[in-house]
Each structure stands twice: as C-alpha cells, then as structure tokens.
TORKOL-4160 file (C-alpha; in steps of 0.2 Angstrom, whole numbers, padded with zeros to 4 digits, m for minus):
319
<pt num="1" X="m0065" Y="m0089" Z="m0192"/>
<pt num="2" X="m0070" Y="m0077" Z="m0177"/>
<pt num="3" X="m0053" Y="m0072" Z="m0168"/>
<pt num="4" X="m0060" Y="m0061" Z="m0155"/>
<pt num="5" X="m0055" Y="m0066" Z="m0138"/>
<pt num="6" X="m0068" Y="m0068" Z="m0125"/>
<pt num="7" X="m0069" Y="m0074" Z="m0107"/>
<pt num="8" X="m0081" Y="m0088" Z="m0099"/>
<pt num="9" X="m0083" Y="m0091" Z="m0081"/>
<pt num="10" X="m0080" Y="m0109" Z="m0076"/>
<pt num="11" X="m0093" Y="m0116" Z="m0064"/>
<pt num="12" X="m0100" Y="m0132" Z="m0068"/>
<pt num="13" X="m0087" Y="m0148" Z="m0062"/>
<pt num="14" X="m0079" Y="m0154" Z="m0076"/>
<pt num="15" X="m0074" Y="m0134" Z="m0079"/>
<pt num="16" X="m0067" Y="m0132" Z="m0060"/>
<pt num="17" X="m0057" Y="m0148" Z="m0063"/>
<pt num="18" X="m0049" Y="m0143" Z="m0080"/>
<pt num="19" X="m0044" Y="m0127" Z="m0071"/>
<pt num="20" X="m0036" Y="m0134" Z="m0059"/>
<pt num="21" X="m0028" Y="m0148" Z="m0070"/>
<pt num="22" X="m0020" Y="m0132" Z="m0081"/>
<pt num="23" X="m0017" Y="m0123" Z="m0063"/>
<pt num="24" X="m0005" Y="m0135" Z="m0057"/>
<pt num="25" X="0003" Y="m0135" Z="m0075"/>
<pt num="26" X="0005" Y="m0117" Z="m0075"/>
<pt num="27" X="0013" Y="m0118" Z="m0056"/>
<pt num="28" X="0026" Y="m0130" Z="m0063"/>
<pt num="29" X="0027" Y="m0124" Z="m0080"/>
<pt num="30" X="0029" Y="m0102" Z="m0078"/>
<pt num="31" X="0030" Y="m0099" Z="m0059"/>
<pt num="32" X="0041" Y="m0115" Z="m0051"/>
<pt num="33" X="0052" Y="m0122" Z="m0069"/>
<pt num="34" X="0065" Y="m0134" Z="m0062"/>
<pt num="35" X="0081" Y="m0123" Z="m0069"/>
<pt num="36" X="0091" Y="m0125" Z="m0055"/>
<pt num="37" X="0087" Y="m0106" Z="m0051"/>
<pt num="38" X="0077" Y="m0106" Z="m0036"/>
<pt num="39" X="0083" Y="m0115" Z="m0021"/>
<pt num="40" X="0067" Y="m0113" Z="m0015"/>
<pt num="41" X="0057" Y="m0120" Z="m0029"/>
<pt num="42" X="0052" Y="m0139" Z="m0023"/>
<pt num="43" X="0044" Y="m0129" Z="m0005"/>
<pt num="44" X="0036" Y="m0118" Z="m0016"/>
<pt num="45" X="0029" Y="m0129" Z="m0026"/>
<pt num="46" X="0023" Y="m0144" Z="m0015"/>
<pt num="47" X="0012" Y="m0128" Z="m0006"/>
<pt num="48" X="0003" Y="m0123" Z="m0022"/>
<pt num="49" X="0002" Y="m0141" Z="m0027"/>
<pt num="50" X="m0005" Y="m0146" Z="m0009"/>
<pt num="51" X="m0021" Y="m0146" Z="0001"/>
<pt num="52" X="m0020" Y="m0131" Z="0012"/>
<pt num="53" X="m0019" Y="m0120" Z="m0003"/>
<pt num="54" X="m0033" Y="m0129" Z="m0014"/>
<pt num="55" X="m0043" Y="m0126" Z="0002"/>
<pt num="56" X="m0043" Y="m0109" Z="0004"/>
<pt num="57" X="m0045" Y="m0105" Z="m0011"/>
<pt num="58" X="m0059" Y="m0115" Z="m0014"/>
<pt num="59" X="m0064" Y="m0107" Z="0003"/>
<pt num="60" X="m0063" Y="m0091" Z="m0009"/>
<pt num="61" X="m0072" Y="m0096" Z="m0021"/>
<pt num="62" X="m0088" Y="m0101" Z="m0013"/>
<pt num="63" X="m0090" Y="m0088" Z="m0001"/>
<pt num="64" X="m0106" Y="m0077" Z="m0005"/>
<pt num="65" X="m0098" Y="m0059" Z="m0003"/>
<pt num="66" X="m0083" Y="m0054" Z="m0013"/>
<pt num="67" X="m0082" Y="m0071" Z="m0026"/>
<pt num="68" X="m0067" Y="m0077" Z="m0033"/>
<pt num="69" X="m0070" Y="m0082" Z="m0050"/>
<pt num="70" X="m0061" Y="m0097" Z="m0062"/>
<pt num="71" X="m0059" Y="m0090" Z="m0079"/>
<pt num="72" X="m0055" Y="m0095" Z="m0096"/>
<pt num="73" X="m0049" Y="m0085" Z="m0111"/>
<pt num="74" X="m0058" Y="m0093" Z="m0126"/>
<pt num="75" X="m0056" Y="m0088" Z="m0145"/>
<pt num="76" X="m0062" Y="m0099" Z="m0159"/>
<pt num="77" X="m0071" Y="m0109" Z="m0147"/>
<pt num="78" X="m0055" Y="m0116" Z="m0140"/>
<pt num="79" X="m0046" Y="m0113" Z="m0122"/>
<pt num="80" X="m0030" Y="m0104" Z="m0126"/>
<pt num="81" X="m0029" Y="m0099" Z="m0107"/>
<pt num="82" X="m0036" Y="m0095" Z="m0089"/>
<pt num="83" X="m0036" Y="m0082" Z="m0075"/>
<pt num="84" X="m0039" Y="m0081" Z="m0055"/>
<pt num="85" X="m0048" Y="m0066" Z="m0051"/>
<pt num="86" X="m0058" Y="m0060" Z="m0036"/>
<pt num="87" X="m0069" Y="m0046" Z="m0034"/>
<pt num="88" X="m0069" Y="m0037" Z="m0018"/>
<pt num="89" X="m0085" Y="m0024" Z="m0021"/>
<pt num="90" X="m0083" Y="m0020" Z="m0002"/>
<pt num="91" X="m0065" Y="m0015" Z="m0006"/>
<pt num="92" X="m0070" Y="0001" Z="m0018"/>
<pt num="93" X="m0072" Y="m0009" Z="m0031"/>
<pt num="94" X="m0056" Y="m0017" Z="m0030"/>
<pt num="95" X="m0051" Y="m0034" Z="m0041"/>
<pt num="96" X="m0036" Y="m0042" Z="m0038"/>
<pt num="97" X="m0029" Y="m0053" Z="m0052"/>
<pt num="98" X="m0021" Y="m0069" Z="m0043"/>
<pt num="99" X="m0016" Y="m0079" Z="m0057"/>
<pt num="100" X="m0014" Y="m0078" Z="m0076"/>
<pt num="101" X="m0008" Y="m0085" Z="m0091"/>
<pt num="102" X="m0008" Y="m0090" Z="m0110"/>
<pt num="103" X="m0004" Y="m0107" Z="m0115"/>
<pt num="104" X="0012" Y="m0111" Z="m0123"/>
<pt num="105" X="0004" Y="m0117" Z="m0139"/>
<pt num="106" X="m0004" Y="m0101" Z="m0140"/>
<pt num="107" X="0008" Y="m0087" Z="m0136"/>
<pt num="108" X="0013" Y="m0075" Z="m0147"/>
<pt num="109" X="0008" Y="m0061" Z="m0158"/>
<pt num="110" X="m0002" Y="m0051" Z="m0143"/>
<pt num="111" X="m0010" Y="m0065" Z="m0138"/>
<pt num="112" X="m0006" Y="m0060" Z="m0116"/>
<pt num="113" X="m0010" Y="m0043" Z="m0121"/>
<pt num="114" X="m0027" Y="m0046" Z="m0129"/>
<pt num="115" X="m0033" Y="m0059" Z="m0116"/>
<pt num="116" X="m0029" Y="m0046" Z="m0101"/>
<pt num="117" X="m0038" Y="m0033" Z="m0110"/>
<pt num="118" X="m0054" Y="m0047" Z="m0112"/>
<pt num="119" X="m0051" Y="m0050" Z="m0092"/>
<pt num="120" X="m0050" Y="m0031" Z="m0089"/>
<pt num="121" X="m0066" Y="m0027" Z="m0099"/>
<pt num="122" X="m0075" Y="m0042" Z="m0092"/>
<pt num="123" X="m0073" Y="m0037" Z="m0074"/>
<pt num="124" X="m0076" Y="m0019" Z="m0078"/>
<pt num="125" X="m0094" Y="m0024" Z="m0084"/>
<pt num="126" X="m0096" Y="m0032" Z="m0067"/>
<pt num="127" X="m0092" Y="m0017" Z="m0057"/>
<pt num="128" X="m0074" Y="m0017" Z="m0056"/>
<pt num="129" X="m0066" Y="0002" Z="m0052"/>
<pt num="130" X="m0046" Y="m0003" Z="m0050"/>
<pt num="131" X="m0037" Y="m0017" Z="m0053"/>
<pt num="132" X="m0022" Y="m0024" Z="m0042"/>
<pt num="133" X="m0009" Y="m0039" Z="m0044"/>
<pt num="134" X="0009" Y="m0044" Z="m0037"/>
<pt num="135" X="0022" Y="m0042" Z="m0047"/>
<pt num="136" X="0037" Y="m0048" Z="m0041"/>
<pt num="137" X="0048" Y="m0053" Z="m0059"/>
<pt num="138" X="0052" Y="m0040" Z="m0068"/>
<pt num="139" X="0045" Y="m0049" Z="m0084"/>
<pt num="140" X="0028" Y="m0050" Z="m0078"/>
<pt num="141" X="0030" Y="m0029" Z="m0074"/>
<pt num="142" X="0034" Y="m0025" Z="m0089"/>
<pt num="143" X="0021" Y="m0033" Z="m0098"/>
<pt num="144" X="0008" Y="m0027" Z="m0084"/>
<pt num="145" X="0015" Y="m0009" Z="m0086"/>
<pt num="146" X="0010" Y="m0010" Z="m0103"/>
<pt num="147" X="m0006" Y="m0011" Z="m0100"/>
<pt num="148" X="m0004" Y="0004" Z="m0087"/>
<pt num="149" X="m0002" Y="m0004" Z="m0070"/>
<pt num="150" X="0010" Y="0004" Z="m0060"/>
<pt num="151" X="0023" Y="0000" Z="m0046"/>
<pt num="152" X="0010" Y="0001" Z="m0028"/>
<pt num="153" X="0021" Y="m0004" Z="m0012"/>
<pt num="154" X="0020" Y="m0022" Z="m0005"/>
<pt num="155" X="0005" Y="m0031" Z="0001"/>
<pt num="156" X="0004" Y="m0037" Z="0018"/>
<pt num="157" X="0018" Y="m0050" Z="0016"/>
<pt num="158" X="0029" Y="m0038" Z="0010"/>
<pt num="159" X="0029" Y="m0044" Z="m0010"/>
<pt num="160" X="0027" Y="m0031" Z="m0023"/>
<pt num="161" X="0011" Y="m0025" Z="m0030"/>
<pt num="162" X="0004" Y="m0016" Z="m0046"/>
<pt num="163" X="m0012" Y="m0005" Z="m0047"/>
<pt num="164" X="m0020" Y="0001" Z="m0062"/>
<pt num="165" X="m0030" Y="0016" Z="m0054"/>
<pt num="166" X="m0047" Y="0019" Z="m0053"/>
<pt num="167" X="m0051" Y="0035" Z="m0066"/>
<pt num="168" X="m0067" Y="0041" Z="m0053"/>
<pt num="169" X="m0062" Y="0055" Z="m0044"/>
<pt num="170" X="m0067" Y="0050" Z="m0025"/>
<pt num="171" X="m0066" Y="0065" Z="m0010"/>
<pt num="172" X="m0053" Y="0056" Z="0002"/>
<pt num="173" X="m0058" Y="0055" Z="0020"/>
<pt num="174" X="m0047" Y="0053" Z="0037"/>
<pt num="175" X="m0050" Y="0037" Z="0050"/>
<pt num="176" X="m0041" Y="0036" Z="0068"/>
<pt num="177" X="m0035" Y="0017" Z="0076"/>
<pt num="178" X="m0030" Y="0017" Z="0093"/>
<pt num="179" X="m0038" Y="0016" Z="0108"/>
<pt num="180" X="m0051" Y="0003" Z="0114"/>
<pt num="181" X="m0067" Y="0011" Z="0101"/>
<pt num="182" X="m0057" Y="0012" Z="0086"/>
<pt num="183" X="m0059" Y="m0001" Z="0073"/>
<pt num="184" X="m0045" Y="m0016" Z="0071"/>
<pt num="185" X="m0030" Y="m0013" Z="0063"/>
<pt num="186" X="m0032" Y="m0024" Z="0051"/>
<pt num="187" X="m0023" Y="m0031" Z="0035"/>
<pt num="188" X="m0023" Y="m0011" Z="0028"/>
<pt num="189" X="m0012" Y="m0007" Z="0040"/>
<pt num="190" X="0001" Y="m0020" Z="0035"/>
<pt num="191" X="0003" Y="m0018" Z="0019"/>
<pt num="192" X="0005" Y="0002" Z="0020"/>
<pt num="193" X="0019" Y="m0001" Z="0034"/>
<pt num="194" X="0026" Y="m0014" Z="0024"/>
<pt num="195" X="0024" Y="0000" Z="0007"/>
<pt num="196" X="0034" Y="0014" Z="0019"/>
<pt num="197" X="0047" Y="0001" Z="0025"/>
<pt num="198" X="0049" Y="m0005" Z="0009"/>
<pt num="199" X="0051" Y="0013" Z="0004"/>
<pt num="200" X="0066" Y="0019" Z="0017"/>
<pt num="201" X="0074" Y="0001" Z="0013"/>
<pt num="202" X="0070" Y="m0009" Z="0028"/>
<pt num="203" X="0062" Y="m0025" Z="0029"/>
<pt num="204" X="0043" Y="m0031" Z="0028"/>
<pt num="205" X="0037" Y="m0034" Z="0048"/>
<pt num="206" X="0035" Y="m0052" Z="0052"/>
<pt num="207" X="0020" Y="m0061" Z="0060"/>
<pt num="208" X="0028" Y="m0056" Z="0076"/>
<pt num="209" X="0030" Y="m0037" Z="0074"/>
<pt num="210" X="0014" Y="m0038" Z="0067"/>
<pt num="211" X="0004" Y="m0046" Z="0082"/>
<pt num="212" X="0017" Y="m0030" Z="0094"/>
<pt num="213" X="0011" Y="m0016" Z="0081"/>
<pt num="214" X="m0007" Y="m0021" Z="0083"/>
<pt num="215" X="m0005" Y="m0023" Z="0102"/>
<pt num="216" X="0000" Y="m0005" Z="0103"/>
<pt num="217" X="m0013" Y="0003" Z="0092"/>
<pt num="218" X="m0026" Y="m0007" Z="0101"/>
<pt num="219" X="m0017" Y="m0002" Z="0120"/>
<pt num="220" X="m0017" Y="0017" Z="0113"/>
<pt num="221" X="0002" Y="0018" Z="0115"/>
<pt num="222" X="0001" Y="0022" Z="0097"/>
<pt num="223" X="m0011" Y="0032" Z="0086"/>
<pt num="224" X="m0011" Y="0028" Z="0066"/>
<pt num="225" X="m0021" Y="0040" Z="0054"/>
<pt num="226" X="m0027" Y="0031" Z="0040"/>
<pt num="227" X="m0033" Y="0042" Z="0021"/>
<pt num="228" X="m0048" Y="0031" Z="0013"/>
<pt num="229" X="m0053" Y="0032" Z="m0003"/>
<pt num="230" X="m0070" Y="0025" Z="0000"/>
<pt num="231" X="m0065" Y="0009" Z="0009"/>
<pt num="232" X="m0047" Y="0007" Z="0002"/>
<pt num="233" X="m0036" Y="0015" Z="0013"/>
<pt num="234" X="m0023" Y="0024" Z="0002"/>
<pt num="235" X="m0010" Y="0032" Z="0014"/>
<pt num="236" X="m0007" Y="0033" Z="0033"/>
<pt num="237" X="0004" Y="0041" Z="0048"/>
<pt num="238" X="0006" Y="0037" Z="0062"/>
<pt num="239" X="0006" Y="0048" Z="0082"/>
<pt num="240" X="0017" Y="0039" Z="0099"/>
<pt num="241" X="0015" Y="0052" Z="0112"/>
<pt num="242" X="0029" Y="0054" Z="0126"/>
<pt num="243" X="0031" Y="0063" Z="0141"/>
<pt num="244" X="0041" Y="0079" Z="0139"/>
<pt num="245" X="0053" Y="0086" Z="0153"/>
<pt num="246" X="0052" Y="0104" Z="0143"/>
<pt num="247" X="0035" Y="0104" Z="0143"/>
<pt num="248" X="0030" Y="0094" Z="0157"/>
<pt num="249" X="0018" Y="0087" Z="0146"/>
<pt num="250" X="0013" Y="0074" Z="0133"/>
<pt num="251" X="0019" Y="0080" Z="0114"/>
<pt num="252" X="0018" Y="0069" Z="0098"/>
<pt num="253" X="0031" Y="0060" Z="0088"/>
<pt num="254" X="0024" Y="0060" Z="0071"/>
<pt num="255" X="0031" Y="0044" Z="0060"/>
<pt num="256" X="0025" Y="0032" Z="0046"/>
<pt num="257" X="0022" Y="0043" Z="0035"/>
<pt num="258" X="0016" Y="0038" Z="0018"/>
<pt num="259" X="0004" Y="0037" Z="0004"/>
<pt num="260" X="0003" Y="0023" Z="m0010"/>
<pt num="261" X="0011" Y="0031" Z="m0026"/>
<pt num="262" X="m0005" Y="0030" Z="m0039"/>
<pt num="263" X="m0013" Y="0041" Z="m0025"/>
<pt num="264" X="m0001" Y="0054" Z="m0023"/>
<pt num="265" X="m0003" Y="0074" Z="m0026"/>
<pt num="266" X="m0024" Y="0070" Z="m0022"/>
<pt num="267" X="m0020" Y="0081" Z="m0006"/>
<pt num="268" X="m0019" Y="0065" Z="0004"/>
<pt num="269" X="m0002" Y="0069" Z="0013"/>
<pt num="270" X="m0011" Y="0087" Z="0018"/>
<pt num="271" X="m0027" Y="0078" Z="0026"/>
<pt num="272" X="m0018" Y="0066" Z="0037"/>
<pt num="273" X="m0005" Y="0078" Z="0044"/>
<pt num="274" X="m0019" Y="0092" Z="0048"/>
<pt num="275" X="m0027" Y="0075" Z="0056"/>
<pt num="276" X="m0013" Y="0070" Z="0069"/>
<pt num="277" X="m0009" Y="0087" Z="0072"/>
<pt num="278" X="m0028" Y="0093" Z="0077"/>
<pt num="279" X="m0030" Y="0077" Z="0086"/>
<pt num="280" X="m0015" Y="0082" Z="0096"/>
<pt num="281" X="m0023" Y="0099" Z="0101"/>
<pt num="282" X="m0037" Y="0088" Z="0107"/>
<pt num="283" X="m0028" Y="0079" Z="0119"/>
<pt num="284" X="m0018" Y="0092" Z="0124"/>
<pt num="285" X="m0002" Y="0091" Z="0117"/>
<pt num="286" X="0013" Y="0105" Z="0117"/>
<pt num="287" X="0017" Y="0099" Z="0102"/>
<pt num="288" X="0020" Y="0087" Z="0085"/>
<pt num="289" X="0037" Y="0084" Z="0080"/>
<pt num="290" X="0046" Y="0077" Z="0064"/>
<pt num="291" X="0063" Y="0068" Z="0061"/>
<pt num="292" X="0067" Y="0068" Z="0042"/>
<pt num="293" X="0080" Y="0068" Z="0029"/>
<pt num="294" X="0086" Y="0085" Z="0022"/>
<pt num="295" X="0076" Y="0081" Z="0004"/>
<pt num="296" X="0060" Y="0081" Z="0015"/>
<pt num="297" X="0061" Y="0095" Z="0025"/>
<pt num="298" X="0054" Y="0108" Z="0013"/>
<pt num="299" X="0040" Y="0099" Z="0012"/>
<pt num="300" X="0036" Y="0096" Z="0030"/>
<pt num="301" X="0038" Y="0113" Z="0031"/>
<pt num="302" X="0022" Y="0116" Z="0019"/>
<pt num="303" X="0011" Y="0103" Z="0031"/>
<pt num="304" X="0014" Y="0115" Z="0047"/>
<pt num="305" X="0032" Y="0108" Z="0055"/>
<pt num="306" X="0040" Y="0125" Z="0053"/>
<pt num="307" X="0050" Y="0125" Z="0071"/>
<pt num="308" X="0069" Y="0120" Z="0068"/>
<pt num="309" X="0075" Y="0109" Z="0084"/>
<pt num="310" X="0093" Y="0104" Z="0077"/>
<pt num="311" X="0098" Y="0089" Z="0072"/>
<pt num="312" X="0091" Y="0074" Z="0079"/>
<pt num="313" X="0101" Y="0058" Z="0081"/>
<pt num="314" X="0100" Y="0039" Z="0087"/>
<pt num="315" X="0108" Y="0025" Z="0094"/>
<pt num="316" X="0101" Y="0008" Z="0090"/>
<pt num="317" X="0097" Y="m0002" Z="0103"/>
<pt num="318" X="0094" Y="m0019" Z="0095"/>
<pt num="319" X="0110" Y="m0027" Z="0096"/>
C-alpha cells in the first residue's frame, strides 16, 4: 500500500464544500476548543464561522492574480488533511500558509511533518521562493521551527509571524515615501512598524494611528526608507525633519529603525542609513541625528552617527 503523501488541489464543487465542511471542524475543533480558556472564543468563532469571512476568502480564491488555493493531503487515496495557501508571485515569490491541519484520526508518527513538507515541495514546484505563516501559540512554533521557519516580527495587525527564507541571494535596493510622487504607504509599512514596536515592547498601531502615520508620510511631514528584496520590503527607517534654532535650519531626526530578523547582516541596515542620510544633504540639511540605548550606540557609530550630543531625554505628553 503506497504511503507516500501527496497534495491535490481542490476545485471542482463537491471538493470546495468538503473543504469548508472540515474548515469549520478544524476552526472548532484545533483553533477555538470550548475549554473555558479563551474569553474570547464564541466572537472568534461566530467570525470564522460567518459570512464576511467565507466572502473574502472566496473573494481570494477566485481572483486571477495571486490565487489562493484549497488543498488536500492525500495518502492511500484517502484525505488525512487540508491546507489554505496563497501565492503571491507579485510578492517575490512569497506564499503564505493561512491554515493547516492533520485530522485527528490520522495524527501521529510524523504525519504534520510529512504533510507540510508535501505542501512545501508542492508550492515550490509552482514558483514559490519563501514561505510565511502566523504563529501565535507556542505549539504551532515549535513544530514550524522544525521545519526551519523562524520568528519574523508581526503582520500588519500586530500577530506574530514565521518566515522560512528564500535561499536566492537577491541584491537589496532602497525605496523613499513621502511627499505627493512617492508611492502609497501601504500594508508593508504596517507590519515593519508593527515588527519594530513589537521589538522595543510597545503596542501594534490601531486603524487610527495607522490612517495619522499614513497622513503624514503622504503630507511629507515624515520621510520613511524602505530596503526591498525584490518586491518584499524587508526593513525600513524613518526621517521627521524640524527646524533647528542652532542651525537656523532644517536637520533630521532619524527613527524606526529596523530590518526583519531572517534578513539581517545582508547589509540592509547600512543601505537604509547611507539613504536617509544622503537624502538629507539633498534637502539641505545640518544634520541627521539618533536617540538610542547604550547597547546600540557602537553600532550607530559604524553607519556614520559619530558626533556625541549628550544625553537626550523625554517627557511624555500623552497623559
């Protein structure tokens, strides 16, 4: 009897409405179980279970760029499982794994393990580069660590993310926004300043600091610096010029610093400050400066902020 694992796109009816029939099992089942553990879980639930999710991602699936695909993990003929995938070709190659599991019946003996390596090898044939998922329990990182995904940040609604890294070496390259001809912010944006809140230990922006950053990049009032790997933008800082009474002139406030961990020592960090700092000579600034902890200040050093100007200090104004 064949025990080889393989994967099979679902498309014809009856395979879309088996999906979703095992779907909303796996939603009750794995992500929501009523154990009295989340307080949350009925709210949860009654959105997974509801209409406005089914649309959208039906809505996903049937768009013509970037599909979404139903999957099921067949061996022997039989369906021990299913995944939610989609492909996002204008994304570098980037597939995100949405959902996935094993049914109970068939769990066991490196049954998860051998289906995500079938979903891995399956998307790979179809162009796939990089791999990302969320990852918020620490059962599900652990067994995605395993297959090498690491820790990545947050996404744009500040919950944690996994990336198994592209092995293709890709030259990075530097973007600007701000100002009325540079491109939208955009979701990038969000999940890189949600990544570096998430890093200093502050909280994930809401819709409405989201709608006053973007305000303020488009208005100019901030610049943001973007590194790309292809079309994935991998790390970003960030330029608020001010008026300065030593100078008499505009100088730069440098901030947001940050690149996505799986991208790191790629010479990332170098690119983006010799960006803000040339496009403040452009514009005629005095000069770029850097608050920081002690433990960063060696390497600040090493980008070009070499000029000690004391200690700096704050008093929140926020309540």
């Amino acid at each position: 009897m064949d025990k080889q694992i393989t994967v099979k796109e679902l498309t014809a009816p009856e395979e879309t409405a088996r999906f979703w029939a095992a779907l909303y099992a796996y939603f009750r089942r794995d992500l929501f179980p009523d154990d009295g553990s989340d307080p949350g879980r009925q709210e949860n639930l009654d959105y997974f279970l509801g209409e406005e999710y089914r649309g959208a991602i039906e809505k996903l699936h049937a768009r013509q760029g970037d599909p979404l695909y139903y999957l099921a993990f067949l061996r022997s003929g039989a369906e021990i499982g299913c995944a939610m995938a989609a492909s996002y070709p204008s994304e570098d190659g980037k597939w995100f794994i949405m959902e996935f599991w094993v049914e109970p019946e068939h769990r066991g003996g490196g049954t998860g393990t051998a289906c995500a390596r079938a979903l891995l090898d399956w998307a790979r044939a179809r162009g796939a580069s990089y791999f990302e998922l969320n990852a918020g329990e620490e059962r599900r990182r652990r067994f995605w660590a395993s297959l090498g995904f690491r820790p990545n940040g947050v996404d744009e609604w500040g919950n944690p993310c996994m990336l198994l890294p592209p092995e293709e070496a890709v030259p990075l390259t530097v973007e600007r926004l701000g100002g009325p001809d540079s491109p939208e912010p955009g979701w990038q944006l969000h999940k890189l300043e949600n990544s570096f809140l998430a890093d200093i230990g502050e909280e994930a922006l809401t819709e409405e600091k989201k709608g006053r950053l973007d305000a303020a990049v488009r208005e100019g009032r901030i610049a943001f610096f973007l590194a790309l790997r292809g079309t994935r933008a991998v790390g970003m800082c960030s330029v608020s010029p001010c008026f300065s009474t030593f100078a008499c002139g505009q100088t730069g406030v440098f901030d947001d610093f940050y690149v996505e961990p799986p991208f790191r020592r790629r010479g990332a960090a170098r690119l983006l400050a010799r960006a803000a700092q040339g496009w403040c000579r452009e514009q005629g600034m005095a000069s770029l400066t850097v608050g920081c902890s002690a433990g960063d200040v060696e390497m600040y050093r090493a980008l070009g902020f070499g000029l000690e100007l004391g200690t700096m200090l704050a008093c929140p104004l926020d309540g």
